[in-house]
N, C-alpha and C positions, 0 to 999 in steps of 0.2 A: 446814212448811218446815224438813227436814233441814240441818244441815250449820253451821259457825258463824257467829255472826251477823256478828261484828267483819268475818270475811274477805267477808262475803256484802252488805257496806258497801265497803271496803277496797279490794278488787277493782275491783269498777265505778267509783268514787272515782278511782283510778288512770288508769284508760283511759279516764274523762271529764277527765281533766284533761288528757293527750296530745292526747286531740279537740280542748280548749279551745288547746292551746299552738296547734298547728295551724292552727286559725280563727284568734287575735287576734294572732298575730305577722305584722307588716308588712300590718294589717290595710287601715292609711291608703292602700295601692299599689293599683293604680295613682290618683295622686291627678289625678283627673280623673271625669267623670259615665261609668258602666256601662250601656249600654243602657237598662232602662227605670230605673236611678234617677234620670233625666232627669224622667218624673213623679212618684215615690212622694216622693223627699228635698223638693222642691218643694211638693207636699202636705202632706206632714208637718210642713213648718216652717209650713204658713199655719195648721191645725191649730190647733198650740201658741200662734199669735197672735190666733187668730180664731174657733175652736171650730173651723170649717169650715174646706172648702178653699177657696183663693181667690188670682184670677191676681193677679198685679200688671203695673199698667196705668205706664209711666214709660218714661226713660231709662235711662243703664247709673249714674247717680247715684243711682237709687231705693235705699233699704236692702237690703231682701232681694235684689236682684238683686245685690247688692255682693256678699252673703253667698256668693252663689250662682256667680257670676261666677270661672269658676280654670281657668288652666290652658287657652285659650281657648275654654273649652266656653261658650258664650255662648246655645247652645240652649238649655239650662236654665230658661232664662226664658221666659215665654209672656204676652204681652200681649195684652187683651181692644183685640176688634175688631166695633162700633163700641166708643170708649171712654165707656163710661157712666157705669164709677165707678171710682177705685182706692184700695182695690183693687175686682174687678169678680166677681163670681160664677162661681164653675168648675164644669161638667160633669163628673164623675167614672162610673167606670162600676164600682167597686168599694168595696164596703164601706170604713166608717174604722178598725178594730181595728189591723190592719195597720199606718197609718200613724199611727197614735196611740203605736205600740211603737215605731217607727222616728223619732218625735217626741221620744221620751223621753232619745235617745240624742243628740241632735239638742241638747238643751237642756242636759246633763251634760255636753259635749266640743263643744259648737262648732255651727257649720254647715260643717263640713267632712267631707274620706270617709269619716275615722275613726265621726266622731260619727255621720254617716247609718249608717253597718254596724255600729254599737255592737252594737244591741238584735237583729238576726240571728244575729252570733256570740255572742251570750250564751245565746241561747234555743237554737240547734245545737246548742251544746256540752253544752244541759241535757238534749236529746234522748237522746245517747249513753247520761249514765246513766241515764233514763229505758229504754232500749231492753234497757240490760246488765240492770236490773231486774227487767221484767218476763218478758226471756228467764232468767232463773233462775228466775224464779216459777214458767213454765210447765214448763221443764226440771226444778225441781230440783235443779240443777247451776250451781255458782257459776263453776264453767271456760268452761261454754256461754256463760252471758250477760256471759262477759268478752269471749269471740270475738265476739258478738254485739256488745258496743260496739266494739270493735275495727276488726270489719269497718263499722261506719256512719263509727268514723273517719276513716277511709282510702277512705273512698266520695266517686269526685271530684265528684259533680252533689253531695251534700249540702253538702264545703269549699264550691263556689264560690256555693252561693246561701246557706251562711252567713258569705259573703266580700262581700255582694251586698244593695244594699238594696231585696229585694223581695219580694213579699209571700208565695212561696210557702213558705218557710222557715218561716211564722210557721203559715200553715195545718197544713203537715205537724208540727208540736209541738203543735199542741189534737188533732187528729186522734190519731195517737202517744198522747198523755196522756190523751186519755178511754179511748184502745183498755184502758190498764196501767187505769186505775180500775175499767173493766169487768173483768179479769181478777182484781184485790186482788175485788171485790166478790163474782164466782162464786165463787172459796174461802170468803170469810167467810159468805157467804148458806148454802151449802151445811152448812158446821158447823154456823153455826144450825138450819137446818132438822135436821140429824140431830140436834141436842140436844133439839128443840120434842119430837120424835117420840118420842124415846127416854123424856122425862120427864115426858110429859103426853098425856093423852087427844087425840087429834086426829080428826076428822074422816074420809072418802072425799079431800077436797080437802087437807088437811093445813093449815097454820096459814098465816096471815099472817106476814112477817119483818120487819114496821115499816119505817121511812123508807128505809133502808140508804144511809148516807151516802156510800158510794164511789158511789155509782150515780145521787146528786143531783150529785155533782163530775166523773164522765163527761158529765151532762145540761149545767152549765155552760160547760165546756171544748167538748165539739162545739158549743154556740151560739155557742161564741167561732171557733170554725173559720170558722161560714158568716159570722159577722162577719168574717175578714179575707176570706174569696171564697166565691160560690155554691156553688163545687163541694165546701165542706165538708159539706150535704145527701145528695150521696152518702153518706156514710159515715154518717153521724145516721141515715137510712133503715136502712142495713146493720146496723149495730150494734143498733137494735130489733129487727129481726128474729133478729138471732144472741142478745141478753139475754133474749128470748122460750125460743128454743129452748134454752137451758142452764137455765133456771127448768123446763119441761117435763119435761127430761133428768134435773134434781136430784128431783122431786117423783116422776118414775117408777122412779128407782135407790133412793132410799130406801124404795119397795115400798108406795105409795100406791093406791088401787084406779082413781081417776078423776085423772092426773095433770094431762091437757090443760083437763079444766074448772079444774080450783084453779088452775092457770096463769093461767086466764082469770078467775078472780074473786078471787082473793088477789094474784095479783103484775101483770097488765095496769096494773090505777087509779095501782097507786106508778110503772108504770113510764111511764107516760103522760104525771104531773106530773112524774116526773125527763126524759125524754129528750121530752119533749112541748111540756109547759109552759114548764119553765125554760131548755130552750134559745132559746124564742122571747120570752123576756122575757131573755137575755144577749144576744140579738140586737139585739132593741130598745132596751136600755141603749148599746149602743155609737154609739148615733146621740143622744146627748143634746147635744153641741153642737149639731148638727143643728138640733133641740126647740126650745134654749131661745135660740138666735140669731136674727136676721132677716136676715142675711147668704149665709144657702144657697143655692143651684140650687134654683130652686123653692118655696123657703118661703113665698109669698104673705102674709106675717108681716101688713100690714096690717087684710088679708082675716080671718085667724084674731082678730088681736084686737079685731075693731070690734063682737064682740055679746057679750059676756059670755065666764066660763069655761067653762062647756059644749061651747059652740061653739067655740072655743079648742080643744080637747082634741078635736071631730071635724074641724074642718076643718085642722086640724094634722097627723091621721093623713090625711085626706083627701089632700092635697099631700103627706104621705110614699110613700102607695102609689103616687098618678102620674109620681113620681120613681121609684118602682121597674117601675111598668110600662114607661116610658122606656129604662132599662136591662135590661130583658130585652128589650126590640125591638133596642136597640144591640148587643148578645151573639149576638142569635141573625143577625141580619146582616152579623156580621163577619167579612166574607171577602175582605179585602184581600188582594194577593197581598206575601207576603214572602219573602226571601231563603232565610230559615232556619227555614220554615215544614214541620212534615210531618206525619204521616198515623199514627194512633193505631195501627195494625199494626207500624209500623215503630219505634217509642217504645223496647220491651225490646231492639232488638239493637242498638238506638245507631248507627243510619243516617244522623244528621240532627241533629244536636247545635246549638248555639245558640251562634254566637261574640261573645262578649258585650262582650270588647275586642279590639282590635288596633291596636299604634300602629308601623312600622318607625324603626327609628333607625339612627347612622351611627356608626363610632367609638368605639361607647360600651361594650363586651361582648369588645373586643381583637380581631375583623375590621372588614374594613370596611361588613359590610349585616348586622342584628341586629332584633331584634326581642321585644317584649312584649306578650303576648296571657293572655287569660282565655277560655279554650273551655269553654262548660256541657257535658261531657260526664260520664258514670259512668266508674266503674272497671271494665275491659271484664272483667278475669277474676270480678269479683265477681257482674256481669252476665249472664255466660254461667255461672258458675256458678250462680247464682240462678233461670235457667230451665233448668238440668237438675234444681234442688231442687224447683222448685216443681211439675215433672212427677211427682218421687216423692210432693208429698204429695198429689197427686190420686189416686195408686194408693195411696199409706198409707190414704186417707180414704175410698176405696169399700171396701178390706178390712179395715178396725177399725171404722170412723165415729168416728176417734180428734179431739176436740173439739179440740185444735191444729193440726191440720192444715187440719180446715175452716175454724178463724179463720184463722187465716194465709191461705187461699184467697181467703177472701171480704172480706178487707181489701185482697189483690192486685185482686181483680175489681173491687170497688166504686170507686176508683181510675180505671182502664185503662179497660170496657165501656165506663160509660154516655159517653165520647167519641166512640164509632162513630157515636151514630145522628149527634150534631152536626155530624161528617164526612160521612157519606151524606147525613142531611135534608137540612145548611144550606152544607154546604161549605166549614164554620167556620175560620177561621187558626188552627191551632193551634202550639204547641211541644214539642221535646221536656221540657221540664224542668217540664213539669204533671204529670210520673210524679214527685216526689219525695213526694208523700205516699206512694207504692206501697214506695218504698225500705226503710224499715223492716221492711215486711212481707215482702220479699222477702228480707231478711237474716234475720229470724226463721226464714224457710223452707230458707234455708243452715246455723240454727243446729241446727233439727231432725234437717234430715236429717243431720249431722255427730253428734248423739247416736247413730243409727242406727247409725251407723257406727262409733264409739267401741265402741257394744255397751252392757250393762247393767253394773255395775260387778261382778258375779260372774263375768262370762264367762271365757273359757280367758287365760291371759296371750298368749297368741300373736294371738289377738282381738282384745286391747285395746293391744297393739302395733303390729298392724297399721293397726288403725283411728287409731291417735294421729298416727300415720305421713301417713295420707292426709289428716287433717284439718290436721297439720303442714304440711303442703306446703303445702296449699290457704291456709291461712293467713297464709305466706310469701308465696307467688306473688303475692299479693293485695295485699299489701305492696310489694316491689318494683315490681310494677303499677301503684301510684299513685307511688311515688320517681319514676320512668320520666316520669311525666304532668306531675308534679307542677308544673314549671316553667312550663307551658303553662296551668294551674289556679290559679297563683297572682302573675299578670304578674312573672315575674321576666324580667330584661333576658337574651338569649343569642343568640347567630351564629342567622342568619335557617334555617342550614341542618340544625340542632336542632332548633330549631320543625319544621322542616318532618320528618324523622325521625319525630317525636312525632305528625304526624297518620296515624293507622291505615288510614283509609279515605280516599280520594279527597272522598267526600262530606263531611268532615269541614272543609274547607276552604271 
């Protein structure tokens, strides 16, 4: 890693902290329930009181509903029907990791909006320097993975879901964080491997590289993924396969005779127990209220403790997995019709955004009809720039097979695809804002192809003029771009007919 350290901290430092001003200013607005923190905040507080989640069965006197109770959002509350117990056991259809973070903030600032969106905007904003990071790593350019946090800052679906207390925010930062461990880990594996070779007899397969701890802390972090939603699988799948094929790649460039076998008998077994094992014992860690309550959706807790600890310990998991069969029958049937429902084609060009508030007001903004809204949408220049980048790295990566382009690929694809079939099979409700885990990667893809364009730092001066120029711009535009949004992204109060300006599309409404 050329270049100096302090700036190559310093940097990213800087424009994580912009991101952070960004998310936690006037974080409490609108103080009232967002769409679905209607469940996750409600969740999360039962959580912190009960291991598990769990309704409460009462009137508007009960505690937690008091907590809950603001602003007259009185939905919030959800009482079991018949009333069996209160509290009364909740169906959930989503891991607890998620609402376990959004607990934490819950418990530190209150039961109110602040405290529910604590732990989103904390974790967003740790994203940025996370992303400014590893786009240096990859780049070797501390300018790139400043643009790089930059542009996630100023990315409007990232503000509002880490404005927003819900779960996908939390997915998209274990996703994000094991991607950078797997990247820290290919360099360090790779020196290794040229030192093993350089200074010691090795083998046709070449040496073993021991535990490689970056690549046990990618294996913990994706288990933490699928802990807050299933769809962090996608990526844990993806990413084996892509730490495969760079272990193959390092063992064939350092001039090994059999690369593919020593892949498969030196680095498979570590990577098995890293992205294997331990993501599914970070999985199952996150269900330990769960475990060790008798309070759950489905715990049969009597059942489990009436023959010994053995039995205990299988019919425990026995009633975990039929809770999870439950919930993949719930997932794969849900096809409710919603307003602001759309269709995984349409996701990259921001067709179909997700209005997540909307409240009209009278007098309060200096006309007479005003309004405050939070619309999940992207920053369209960032957007449309992002699928002209991601088409260069498809042509970068058939004519180099240059290993940054195809991660960045296949962290967009792993993402995006495997939604189709759930649209064609099952018909699935989906939204647009299940592409923020793709976000990052598609700004990585902006970051690339802007080094492209910059040129190598030899090139002519007229080169790297030019190219500072367009990436100038783009960097600007992109800016302005979300200033423009911004009011619409972060319920600020304004005349109804500003709102209305700020929607792009017809469909956005």
């Amino acid at each position: 890693m050329p270049g100096n350290v302090l700036l190559g901290w310093l940097g990213p430092l800087l424009v994580a902290a912009f991101g952070a001003f960004l998310r936690f200013d006037r974080l409490g607005v609108p103080k009232a329930v967002v769409f679905d923190e209607t469940f996750y905040a409600k969740d999360a507080y039962a959580l912190s009181l009960y291991g598990v989640e769990r309704a409460t069965f009462g009137d508007s006197s009960d505690p937690i509903a008091d907590r809950m109770l603001m602003s007259g959002n009185t939905d919030i509350w959800i009482s079991c029907s018949p009333p069996e117990a209160d509290p009364c056991p909740l169906y959930v259809a989503h891991p607890p990791l998620g609402k376990w973070l959004i607990a934490v903030g819950e418990q530190l600032f209150g039961m109110t909006p602040f405290g529910w969106r604590f732990a989103g905007a904390l974790l967003g904003s740790l994203s940025i320097l996370i992303l400014a990071r590893v786009a240096r790593r990859m780049t070797r350019s501390t300018l790139l993975g400043c643009l790089a946090g930059l542009l996630l800052a100023v990315e409007g679906l990232h503000l509002v879901l880490s404005r927003t207390a819900l779960l996908d925010i939390f997915l998209m930062f274990f996703v994000l964080a094991g991607f950078a461990c797997l990247v820290v880990d290919r360099d360090h594996s790779r020196s290794r491997l040229v030192d093993r070779y350089e200074n010691s007899s090795v083998t046709d397969h070449g040496p073993w590289l021991g535990l490689r701890p970056w690549r046990l802390g990618a294996g913990v972090l994706l288990g933490a993924a699928c802990a807050v939603k299933w769809s962090g699988i996608f990526y844990l799948v993806a990413f084996i396969v892509m730490a495969l094929l760079w272990d193959a790649g390092a063992r064939r460039a350092v001039g090994l005779r059999r690369p593919y076998s020593g892949t498969l008998s030196k680095d498979l077994p570590t990577l098995l127990g890293a992205m294997g094992l331990l993501p599914a014992l970070t999985y199952l860690a996150s269900w330990s209220g769960w475990f060790v309550s008798s309070l759950g959706w489905g715990r049969n807790w009597a059942q489990a403790t009436s023959q010994g600890p053995f039995f205990f310990v299988f019919d425990s998991l026995r009633s975990w997995l039929a809770y999870h069969f439950q919930v993949l029958s719930y997932h794969s049937a849900l096809s409710t019709t919603h307003p602001y429902k759309s269709e995984p084609w349409s996701w990259p060009l921001l067709l179909r955004p997700v209005a997540f508030f909307y409240e009209g007001t009278d007098d309060v903004c200096g006309v007479k009809t005003c309004a405050q809204a939070v619309l999940g949408v992207g920053t369209p220049i960032i957007w449309y720039g992002g699928l002209a980048a991601l088409l260069a790295m498809i042509v970068w990566y058939v004519s180099t097979r240059d290993w940054r382009a195809g991660a960045v690929l296949l962290g967009y694809v792993a993402g995006w695809v495997p939604w189709f079939y759930w649209a064609i099979a099952d018909h699935r409700t989906m939204y647009n804002f299940y592409t923020i885990p793709m976000v990052p990667f598609m700004i990585l893809a902006i970051t690339l192809a802007a080094g492209l364009i910059l040129g190598p730092a030899d090139a002519v001066p007229s080169r790297r003029l030019l190219g500072s120029v367009v990436v100038g711009a783009f960097a600007f535009l992109s800016i302005a771009n979300f200033w423009w949004l911004y009011p619409v992204l972060s319920a600020e109060v304004i005349p109804h007919e500003e709102w209305w300006r700020r929607m792009l599309f017809r469909s956005w409404v």
